[in-house]
N, C-alpha and C positions, 0 to 999 in steps of 0.2 A: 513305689517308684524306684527304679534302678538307676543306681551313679553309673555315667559314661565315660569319666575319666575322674580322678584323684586330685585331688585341688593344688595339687603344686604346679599342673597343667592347665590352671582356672586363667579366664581371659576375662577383661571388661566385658559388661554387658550378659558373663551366663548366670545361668540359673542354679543356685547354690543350696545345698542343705547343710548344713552346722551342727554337730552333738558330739561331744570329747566325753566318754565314760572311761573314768581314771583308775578304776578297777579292773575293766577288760581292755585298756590302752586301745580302743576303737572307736567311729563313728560311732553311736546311738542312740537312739530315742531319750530324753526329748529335744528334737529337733528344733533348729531354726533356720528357715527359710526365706534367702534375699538375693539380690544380684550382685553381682562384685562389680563395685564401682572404681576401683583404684589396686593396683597390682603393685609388690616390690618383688624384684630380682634378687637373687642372691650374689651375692656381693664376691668379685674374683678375685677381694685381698684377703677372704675367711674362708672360700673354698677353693675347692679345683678345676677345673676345665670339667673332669668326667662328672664329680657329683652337680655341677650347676647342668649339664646335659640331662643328668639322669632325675632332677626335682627343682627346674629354672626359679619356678616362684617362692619367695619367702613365706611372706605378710600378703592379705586381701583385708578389703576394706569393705563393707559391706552396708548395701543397705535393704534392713531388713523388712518383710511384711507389716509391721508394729512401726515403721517409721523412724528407726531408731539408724545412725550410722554407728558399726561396730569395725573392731577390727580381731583378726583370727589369724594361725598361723594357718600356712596352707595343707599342714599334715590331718588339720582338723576339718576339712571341706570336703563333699563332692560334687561334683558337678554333674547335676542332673538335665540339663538343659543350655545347650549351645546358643546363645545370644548372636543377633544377627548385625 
């Protein structure tokens, strides 16, 4: 399944996959799989106008397949699925 966008651009309601490999500093297996239930902004007293344009979202909150709510940074998500 291919990400459509990079989770700093994650929205309530899409479809998310989750895996932070700390070796190769990327997305990867093994995955977790949930919708983002709660979104934070990045904050205009720790960044700047251009980087919150260029990666708006922090933190997502997630709830996952397993029924569990989590929460992830958003460099760690993508978003597979656009929520309606």
């Amino acid at each position: 399944m291919k990400a459509i966008k990079p989770g700093w651009f994650a929205k309530v309601g899409d479809l998310i996959r989750e895996g932070w490999c700390t070796e190769k500093r990327c997305i990867a297996p093994p995955y977790i799989y949930g919708i983002v239930v709660k979104t934070q902004n990045r904050s205009p007293d720790a960044y700047t106008p251009e980087q919150i344009v260029e990666k708006p979202v922090r933190l997502v909150w997630i709830l996952t397949t397993e029924g569990e709510r989590i929460r992830r940074y958003s460099v760690h998500v993508e978003v597979i699925s656009e929520g309606g």
